[in-house]
PyMOL Python script that loads the backbone (N, CA, C, O; Angstrom):
from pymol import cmd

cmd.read_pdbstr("""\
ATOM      1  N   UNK A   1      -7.701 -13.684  -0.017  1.00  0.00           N
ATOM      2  CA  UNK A   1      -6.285 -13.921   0.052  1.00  0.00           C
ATOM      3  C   UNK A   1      -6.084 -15.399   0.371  1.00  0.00           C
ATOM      4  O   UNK A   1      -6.679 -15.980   1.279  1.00  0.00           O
ATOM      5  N   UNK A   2      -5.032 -16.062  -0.603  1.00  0.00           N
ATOM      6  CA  UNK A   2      -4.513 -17.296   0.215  1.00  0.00           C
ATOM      7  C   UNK A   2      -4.013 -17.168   1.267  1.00  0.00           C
ATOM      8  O   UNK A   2      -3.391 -16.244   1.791  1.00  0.00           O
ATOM      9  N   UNK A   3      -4.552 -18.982   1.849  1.00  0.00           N
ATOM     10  CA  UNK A   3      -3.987 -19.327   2.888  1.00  0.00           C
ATOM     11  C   UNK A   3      -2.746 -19.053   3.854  1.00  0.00           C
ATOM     12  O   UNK A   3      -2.623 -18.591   4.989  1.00  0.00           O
ATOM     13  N   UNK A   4      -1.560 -19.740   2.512  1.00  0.00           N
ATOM     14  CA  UNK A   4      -0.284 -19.412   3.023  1.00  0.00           C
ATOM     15  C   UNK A   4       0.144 -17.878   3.052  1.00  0.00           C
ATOM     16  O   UNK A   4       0.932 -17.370   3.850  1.00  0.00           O
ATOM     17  N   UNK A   5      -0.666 -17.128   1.822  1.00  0.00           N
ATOM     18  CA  UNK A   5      -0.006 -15.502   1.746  1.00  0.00           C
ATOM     19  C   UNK A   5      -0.592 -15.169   3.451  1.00  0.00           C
ATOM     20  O   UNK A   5       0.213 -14.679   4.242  1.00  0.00           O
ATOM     21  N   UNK A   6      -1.642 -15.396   3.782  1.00  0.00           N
ATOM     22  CA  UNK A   6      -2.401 -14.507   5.068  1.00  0.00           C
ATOM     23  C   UNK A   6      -1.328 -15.181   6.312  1.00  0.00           C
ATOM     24  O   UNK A   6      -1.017 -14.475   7.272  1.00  0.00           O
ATOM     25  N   UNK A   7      -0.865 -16.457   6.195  1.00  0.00           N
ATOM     26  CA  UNK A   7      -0.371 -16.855   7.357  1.00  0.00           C
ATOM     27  C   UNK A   7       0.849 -16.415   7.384  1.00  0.00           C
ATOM     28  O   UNK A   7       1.391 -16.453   8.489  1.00  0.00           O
ATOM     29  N   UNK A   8       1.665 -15.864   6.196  1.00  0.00           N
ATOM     30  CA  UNK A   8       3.303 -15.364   5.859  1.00  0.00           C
ATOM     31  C   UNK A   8       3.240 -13.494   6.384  1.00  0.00           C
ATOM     32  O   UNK A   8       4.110 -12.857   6.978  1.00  0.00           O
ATOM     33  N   UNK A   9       1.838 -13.017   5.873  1.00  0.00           N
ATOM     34  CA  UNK A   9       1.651 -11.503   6.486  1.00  0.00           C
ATOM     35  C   UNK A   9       1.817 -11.496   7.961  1.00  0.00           C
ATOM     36  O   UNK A   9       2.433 -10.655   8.616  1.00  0.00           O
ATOM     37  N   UNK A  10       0.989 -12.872   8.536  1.00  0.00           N
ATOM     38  CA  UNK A  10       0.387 -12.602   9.565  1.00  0.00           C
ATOM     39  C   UNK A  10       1.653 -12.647  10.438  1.00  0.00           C
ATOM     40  O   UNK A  10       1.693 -11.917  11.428  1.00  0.00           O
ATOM     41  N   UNK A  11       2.465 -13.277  10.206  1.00  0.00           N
ATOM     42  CA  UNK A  11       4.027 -14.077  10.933  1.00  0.00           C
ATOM     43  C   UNK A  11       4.803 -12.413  10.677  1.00  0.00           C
ATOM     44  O   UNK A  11       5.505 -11.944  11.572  1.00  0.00           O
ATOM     45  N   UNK A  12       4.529 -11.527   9.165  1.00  0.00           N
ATOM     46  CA  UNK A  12       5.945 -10.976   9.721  1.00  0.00           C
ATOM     47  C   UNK A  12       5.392  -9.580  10.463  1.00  0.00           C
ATOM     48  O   UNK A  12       6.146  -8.769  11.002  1.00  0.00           O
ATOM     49  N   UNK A  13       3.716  -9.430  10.382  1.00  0.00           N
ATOM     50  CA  UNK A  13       3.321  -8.318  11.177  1.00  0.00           C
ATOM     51  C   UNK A  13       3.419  -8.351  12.515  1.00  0.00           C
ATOM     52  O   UNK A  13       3.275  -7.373  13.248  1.00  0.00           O
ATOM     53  N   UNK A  14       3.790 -10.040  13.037  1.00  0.00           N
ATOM     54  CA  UNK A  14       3.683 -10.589  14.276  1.00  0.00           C
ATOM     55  C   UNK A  14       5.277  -9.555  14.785  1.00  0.00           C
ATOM     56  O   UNK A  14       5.470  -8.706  15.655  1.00  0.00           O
ATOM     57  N   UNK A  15       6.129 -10.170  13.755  1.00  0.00           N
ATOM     58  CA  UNK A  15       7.606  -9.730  13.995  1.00  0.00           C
ATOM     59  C   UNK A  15       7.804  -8.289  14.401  1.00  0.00           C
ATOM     60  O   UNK A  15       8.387  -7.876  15.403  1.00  0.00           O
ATOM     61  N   UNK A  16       7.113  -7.478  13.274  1.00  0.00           N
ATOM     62  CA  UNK A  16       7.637  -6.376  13.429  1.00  0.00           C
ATOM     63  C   UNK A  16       6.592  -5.302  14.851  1.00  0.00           C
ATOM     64  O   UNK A  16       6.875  -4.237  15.401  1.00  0.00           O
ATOM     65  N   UNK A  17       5.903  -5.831  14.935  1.00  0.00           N
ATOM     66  CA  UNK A  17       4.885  -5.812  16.466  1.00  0.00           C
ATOM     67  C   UNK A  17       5.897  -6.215  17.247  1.00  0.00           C
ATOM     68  O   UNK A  17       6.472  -5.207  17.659  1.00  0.00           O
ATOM     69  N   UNK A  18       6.350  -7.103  17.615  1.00  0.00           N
ATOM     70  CA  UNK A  18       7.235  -7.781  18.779  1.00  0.00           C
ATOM     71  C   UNK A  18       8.508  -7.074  19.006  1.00  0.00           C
ATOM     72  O   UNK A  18       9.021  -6.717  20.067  1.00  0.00           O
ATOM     73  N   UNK A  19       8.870  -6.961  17.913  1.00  0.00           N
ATOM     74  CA  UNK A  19      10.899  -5.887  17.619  1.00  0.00           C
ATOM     75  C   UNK A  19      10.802  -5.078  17.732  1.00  0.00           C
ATOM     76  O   UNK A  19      11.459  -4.708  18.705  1.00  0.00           O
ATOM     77  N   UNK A  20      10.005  -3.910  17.028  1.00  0.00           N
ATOM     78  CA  UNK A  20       9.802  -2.481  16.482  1.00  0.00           C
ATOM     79  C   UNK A  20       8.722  -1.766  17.155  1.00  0.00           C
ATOM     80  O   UNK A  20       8.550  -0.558  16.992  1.00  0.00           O
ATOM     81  N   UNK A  21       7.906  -2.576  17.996  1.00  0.00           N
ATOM     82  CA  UNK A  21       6.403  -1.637  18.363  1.00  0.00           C
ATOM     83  C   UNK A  21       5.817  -1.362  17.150  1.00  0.00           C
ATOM     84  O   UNK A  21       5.093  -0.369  17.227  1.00  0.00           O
ATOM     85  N   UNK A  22       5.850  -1.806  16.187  1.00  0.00           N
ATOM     86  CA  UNK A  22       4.538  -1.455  15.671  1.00  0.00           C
ATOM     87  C   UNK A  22       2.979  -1.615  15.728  1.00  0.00           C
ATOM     88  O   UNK A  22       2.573  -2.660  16.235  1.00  0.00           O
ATOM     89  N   UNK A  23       2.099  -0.755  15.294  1.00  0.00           N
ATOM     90  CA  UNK A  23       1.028  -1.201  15.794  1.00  0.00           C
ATOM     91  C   UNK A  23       0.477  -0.721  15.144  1.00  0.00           C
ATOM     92  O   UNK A  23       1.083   0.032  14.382  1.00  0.00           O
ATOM     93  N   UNK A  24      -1.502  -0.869  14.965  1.00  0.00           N
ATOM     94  CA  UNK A  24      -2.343   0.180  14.673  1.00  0.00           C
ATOM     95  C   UNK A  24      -2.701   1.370  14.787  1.00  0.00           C
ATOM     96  O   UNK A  24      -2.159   1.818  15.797  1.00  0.00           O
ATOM     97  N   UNK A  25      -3.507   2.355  14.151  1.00  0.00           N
ATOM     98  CA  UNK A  25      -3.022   2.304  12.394  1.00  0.00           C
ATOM     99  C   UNK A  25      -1.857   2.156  11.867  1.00  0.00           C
ATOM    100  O   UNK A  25      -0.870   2.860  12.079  1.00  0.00           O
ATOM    101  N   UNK A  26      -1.963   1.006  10.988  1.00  0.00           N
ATOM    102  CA  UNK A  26      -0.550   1.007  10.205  1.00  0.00           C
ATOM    103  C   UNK A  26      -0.581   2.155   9.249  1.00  0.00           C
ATOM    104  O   UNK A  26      -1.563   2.461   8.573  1.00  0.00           O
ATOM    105  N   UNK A  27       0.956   2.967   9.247  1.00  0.00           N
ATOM    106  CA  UNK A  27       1.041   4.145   8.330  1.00  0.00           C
ATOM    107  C   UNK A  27       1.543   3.852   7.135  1.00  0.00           C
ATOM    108  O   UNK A  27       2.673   3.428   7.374  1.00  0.00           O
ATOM    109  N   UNK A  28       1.376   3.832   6.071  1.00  0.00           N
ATOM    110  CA  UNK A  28       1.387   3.065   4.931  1.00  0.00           C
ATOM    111  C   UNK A  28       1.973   4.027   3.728  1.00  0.00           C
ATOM    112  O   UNK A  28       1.114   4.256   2.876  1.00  0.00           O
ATOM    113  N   UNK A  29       3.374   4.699   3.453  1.00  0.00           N
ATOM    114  CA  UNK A  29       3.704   5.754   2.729  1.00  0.00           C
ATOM    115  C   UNK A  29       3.781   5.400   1.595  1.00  0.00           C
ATOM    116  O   UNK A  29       4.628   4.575   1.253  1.00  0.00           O
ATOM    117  N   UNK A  30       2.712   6.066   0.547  1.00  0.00           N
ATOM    118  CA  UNK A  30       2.784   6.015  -0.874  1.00  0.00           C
ATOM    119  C   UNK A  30       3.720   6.848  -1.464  1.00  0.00           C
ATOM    120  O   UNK A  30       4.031   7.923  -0.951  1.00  0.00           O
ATOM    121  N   UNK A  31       4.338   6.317  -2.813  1.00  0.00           N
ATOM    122  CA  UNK A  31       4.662   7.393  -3.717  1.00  0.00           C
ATOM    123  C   UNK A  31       3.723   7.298  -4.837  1.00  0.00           C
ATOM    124  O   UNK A  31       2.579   6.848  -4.900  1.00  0.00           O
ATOM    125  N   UNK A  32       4.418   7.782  -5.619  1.00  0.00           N
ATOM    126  CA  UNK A  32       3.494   8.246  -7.183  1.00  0.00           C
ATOM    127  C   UNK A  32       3.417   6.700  -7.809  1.00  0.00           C
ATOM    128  O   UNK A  32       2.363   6.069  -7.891  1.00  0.00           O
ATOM    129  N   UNK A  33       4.876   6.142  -8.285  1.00  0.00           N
ATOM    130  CA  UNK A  33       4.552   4.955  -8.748  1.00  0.00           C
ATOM    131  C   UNK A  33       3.877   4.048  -8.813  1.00  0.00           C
ATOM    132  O   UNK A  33       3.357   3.497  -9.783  1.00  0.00           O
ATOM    133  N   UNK A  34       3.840   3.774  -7.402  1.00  0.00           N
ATOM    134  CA  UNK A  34       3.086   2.771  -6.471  1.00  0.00           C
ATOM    135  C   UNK A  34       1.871   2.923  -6.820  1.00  0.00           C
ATOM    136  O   UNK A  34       1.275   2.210  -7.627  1.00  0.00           O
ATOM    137  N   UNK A  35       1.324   4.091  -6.090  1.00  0.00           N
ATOM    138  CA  UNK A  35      -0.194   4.610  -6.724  1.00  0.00           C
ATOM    139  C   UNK A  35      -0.830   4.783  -8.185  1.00  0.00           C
ATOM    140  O   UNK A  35      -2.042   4.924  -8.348  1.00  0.00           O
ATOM    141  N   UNK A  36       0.119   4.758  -9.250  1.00  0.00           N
ATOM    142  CA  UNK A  36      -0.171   4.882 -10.848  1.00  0.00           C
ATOM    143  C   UNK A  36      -0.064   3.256 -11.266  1.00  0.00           C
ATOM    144  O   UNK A  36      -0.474   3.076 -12.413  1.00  0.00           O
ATOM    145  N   UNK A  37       0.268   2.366 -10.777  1.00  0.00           N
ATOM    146  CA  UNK A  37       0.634   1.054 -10.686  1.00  0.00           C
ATOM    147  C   UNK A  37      -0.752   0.370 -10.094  1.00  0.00           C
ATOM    148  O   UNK A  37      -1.235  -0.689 -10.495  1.00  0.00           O
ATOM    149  N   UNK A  38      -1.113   0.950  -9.377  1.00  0.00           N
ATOM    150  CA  UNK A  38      -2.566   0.731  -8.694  1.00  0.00           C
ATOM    151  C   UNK A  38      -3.333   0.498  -9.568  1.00  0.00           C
ATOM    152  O   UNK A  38      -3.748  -0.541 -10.082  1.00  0.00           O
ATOM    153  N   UNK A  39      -3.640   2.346  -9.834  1.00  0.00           N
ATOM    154  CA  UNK A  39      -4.699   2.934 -10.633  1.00  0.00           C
ATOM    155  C   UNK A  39      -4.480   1.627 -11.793  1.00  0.00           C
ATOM    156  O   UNK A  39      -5.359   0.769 -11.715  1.00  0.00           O
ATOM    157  N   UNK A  40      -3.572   1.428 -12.691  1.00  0.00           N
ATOM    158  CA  UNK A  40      -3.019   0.752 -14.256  1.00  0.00           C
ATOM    159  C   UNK A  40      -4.020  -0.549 -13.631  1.00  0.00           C
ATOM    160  O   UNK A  40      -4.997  -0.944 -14.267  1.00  0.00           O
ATOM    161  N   UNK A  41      -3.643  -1.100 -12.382  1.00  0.00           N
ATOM    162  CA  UNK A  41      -4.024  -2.456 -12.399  1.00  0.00           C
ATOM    163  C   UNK A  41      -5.639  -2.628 -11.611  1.00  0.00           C
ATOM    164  O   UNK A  41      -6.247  -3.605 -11.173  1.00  0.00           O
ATOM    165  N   UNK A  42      -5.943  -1.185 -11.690  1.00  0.00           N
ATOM    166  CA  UNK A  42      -7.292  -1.172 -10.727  1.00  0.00           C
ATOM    167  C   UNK A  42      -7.640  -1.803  -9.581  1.00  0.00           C
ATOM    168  O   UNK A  42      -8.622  -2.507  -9.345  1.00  0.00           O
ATOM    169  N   UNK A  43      -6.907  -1.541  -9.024  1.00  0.00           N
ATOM    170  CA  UNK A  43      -6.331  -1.983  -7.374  1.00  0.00           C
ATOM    171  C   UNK A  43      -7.303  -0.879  -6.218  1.00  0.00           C
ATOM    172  O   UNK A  43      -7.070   0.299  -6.489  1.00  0.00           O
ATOM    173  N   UNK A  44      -8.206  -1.029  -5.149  1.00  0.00           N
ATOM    174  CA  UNK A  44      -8.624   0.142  -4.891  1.00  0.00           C
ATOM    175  C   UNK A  44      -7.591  -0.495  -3.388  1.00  0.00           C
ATOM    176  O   UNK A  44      -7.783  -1.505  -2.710  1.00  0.00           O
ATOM    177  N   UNK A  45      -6.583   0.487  -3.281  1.00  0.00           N
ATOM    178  CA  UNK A  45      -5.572   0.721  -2.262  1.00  0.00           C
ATOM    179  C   UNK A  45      -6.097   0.589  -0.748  1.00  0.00           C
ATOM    180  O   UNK A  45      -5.523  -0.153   0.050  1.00  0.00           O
ATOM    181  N   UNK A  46      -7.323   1.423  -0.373  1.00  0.00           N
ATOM    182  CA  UNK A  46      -8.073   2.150   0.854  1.00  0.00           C
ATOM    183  C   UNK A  46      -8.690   0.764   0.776  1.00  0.00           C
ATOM    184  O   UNK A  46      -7.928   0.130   1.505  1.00  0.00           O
ATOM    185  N   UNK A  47      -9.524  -0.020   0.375  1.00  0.00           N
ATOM    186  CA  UNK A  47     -10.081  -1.337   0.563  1.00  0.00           C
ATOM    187  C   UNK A  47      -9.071  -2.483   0.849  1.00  0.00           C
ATOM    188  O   UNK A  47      -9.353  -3.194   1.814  1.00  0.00           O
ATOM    189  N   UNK A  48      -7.925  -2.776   0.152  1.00  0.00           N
ATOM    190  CA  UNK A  48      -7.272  -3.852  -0.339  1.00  0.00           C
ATOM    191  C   UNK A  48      -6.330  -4.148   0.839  1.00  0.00           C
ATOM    192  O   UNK A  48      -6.159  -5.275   1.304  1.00  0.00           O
ATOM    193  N   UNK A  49      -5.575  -2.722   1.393  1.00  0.00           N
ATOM    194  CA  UNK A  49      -4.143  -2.508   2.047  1.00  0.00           C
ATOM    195  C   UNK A  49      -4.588  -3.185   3.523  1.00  0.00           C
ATOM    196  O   UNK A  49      -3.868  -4.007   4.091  1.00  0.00           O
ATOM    197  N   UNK A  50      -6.193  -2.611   4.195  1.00  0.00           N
ATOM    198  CA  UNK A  50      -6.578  -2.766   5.665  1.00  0.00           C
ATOM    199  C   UNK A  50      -6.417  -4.779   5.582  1.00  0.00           C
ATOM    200  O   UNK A  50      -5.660  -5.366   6.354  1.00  0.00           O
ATOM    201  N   UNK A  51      -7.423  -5.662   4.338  1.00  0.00           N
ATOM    202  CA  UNK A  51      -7.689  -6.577   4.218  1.00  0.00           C
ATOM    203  C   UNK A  51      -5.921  -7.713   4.444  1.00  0.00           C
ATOM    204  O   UNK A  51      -5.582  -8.690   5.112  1.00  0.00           O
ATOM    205  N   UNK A  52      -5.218  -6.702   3.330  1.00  0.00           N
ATOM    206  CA  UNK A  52      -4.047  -7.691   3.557  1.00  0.00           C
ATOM    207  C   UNK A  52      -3.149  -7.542   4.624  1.00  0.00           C
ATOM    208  O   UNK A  52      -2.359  -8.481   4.725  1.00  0.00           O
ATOM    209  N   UNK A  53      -3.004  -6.417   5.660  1.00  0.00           N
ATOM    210  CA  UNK A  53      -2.631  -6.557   6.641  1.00  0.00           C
ATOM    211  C   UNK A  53      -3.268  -6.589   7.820  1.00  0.00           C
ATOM    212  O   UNK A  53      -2.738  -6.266   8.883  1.00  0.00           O
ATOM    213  N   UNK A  54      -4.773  -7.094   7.652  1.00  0.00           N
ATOM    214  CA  UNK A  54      -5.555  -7.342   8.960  1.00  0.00           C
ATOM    215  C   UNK A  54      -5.605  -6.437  10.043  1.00  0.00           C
ATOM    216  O   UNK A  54      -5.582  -6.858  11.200  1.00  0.00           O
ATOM    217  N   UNK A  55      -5.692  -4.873   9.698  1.00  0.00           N
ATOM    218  CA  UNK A  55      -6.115  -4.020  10.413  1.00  0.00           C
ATOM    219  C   UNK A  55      -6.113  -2.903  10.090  1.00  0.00           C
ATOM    220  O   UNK A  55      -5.791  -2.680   8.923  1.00  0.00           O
ATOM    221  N   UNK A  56      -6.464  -1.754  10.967  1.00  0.00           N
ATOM    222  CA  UNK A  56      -6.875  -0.383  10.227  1.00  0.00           C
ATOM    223  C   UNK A  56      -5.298   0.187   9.518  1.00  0.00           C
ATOM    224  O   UNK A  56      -4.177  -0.098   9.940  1.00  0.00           O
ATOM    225  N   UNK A  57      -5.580   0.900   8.552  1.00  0.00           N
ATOM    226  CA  UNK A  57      -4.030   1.621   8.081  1.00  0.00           C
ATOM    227  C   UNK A  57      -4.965   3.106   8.024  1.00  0.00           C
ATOM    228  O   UNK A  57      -6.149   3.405   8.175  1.00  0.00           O
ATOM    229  N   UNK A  58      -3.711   3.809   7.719  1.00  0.00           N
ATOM    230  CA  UNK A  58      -3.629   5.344   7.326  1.00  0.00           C
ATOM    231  C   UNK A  58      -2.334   5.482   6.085  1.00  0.00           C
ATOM    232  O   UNK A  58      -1.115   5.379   6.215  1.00  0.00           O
ATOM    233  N   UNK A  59      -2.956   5.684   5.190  1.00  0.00           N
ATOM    234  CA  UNK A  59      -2.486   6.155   4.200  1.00  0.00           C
ATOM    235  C   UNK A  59      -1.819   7.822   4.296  1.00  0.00           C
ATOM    236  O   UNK A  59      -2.317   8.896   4.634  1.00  0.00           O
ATOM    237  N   UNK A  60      -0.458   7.412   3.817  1.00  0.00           N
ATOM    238  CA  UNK A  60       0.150   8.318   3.603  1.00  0.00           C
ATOM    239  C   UNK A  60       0.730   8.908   2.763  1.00  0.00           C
ATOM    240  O   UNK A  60       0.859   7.940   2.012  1.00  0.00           O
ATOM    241  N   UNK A  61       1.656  10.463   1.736  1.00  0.00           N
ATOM    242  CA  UNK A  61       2.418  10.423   1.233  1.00  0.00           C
ATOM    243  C   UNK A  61       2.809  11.919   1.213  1.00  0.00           C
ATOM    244  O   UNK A  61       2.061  12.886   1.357  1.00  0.00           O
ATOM    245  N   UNK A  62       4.194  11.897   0.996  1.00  0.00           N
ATOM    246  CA  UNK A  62       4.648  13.334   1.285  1.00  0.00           C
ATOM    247  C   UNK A  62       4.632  14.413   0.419  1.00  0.00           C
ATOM    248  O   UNK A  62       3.780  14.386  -0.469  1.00  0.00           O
ATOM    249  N   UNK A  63       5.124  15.030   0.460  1.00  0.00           N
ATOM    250  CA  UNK A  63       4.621  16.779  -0.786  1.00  0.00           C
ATOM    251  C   UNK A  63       5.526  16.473  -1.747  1.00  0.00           C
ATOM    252  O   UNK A  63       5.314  16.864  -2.895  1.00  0.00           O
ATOM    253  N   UNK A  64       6.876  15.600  -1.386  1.00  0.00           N
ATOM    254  CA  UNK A  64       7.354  15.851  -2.621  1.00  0.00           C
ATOM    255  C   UNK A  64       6.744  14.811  -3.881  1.00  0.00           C
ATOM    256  O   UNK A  64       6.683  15.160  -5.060  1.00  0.00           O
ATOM    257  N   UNK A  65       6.438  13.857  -3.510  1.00  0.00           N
ATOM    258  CA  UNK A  65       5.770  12.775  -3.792  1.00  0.00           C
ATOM    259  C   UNK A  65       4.563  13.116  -4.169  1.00  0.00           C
ATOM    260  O   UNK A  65       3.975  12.130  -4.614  1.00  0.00           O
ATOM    261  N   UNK A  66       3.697  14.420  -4.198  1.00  0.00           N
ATOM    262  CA  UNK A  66       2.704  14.728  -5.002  1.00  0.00           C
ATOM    263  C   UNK A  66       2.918  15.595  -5.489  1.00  0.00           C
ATOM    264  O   UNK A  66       2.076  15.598  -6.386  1.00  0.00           O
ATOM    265  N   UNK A  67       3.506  16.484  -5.596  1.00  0.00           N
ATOM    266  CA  UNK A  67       4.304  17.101  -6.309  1.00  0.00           C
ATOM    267  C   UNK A  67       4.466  16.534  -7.890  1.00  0.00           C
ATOM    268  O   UNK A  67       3.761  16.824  -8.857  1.00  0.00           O
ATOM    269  N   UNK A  68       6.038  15.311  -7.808  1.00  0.00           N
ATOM    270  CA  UNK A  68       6.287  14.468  -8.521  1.00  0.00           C
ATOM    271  C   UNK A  68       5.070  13.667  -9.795  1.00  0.00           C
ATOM    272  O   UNK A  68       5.217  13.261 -10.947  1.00  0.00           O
ATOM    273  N   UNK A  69       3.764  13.744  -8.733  1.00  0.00           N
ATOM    274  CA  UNK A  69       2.410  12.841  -9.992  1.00  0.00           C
ATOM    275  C   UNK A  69       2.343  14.169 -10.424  1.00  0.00           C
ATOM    276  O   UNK A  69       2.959  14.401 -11.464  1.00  0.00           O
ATOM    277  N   UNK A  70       1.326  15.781  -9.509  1.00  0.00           N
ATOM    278  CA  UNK A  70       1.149  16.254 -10.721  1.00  0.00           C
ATOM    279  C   UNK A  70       2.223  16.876 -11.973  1.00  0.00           C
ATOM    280  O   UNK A  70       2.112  17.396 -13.084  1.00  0.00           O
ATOM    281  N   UNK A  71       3.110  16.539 -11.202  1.00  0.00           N
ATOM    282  CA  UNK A  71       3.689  17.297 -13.035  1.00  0.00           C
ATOM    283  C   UNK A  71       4.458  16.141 -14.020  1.00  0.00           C
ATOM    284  O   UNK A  71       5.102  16.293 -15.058  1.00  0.00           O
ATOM    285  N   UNK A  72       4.123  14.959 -13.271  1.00  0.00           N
ATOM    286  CA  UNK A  72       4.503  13.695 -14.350  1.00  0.00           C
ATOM    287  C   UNK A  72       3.014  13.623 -14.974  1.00  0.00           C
ATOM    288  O   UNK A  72       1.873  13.808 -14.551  1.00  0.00           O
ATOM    289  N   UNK A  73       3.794  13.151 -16.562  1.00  0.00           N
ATOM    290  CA  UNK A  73       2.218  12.747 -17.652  1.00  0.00           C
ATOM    291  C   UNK A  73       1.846  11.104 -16.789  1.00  0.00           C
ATOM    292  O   UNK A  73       2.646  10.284 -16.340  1.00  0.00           O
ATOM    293  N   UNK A  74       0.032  11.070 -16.804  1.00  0.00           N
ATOM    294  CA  UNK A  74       0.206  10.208 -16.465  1.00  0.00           C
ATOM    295  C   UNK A  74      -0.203   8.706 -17.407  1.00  0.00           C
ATOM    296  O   UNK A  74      -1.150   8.725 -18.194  1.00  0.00           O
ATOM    297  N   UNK A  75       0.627   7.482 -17.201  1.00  0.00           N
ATOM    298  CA  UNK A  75       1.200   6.756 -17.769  1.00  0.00           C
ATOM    299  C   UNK A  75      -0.101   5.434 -18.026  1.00  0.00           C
ATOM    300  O   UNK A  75      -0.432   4.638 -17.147  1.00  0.00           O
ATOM    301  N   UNK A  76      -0.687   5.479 -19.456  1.00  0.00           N
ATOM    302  CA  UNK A  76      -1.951   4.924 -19.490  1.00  0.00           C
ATOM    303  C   UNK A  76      -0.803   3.584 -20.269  1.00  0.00           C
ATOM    304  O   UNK A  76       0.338   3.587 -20.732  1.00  0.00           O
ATOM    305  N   UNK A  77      -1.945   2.503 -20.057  1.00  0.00           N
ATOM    306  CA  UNK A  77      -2.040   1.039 -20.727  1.00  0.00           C
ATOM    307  C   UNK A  77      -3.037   0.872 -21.748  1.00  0.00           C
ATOM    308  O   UNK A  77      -4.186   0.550 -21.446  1.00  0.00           O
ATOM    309  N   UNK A  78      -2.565   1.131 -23.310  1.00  0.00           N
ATOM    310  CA  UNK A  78      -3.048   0.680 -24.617  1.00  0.00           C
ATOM    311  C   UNK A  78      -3.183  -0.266 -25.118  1.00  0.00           C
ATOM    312  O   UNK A  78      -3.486  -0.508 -26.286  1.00  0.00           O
ATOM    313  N   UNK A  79      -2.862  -1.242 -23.859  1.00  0.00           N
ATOM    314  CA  UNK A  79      -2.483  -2.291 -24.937  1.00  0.00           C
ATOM    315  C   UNK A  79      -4.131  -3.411 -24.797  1.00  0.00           C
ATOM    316  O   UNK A  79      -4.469  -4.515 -25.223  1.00  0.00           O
ATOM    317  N   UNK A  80      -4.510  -2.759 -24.291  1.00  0.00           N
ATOM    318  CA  UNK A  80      -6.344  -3.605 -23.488  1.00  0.00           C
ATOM    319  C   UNK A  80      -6.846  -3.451 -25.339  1.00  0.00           C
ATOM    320  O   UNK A  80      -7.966  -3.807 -25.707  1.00  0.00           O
TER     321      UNK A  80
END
""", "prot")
cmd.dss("prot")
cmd.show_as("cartoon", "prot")
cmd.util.cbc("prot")
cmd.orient("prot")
């Protein structure tokens, strides 16, 4: 990660730690999109998410939200 991106994460995780209590594990709620947007760009989520916010997460997402993938077709890139 760049410089400035890690020092702009690092400032607003600072924020929302300081205002909100947030803390570790960060809970991190997926939907379908998000995650098919991944997959399209071969993104591995569980590696990538801890790195760019500099600490442990927990991945999340709710029933309706899996629900929603399996009965959506899912949405391939032809154009490779």
């Amino acid at each position: 990660m760049k410089i400035t991106r890690q020092k702009h994460a690092k400032k607003h995780l600072g924020f929302f730690r300081n205002n909100f209590g947030v803390r570790e594990p960060y809970q991190i709620l997926l939907d379908g999109t998000f995650c098919q947007a991944a997959l399209r760009g071969r993104i591995q989520l569980r590696e990538q998410l801890p790195r760019y916010l500099m600490g442990e997460t927990q991945l999340c997402t709710t029933s309706i939200s899996q629900e929603g993938t399996h009965s959506a077709p899912i949405m391939e890139d032809n154009s490779m």
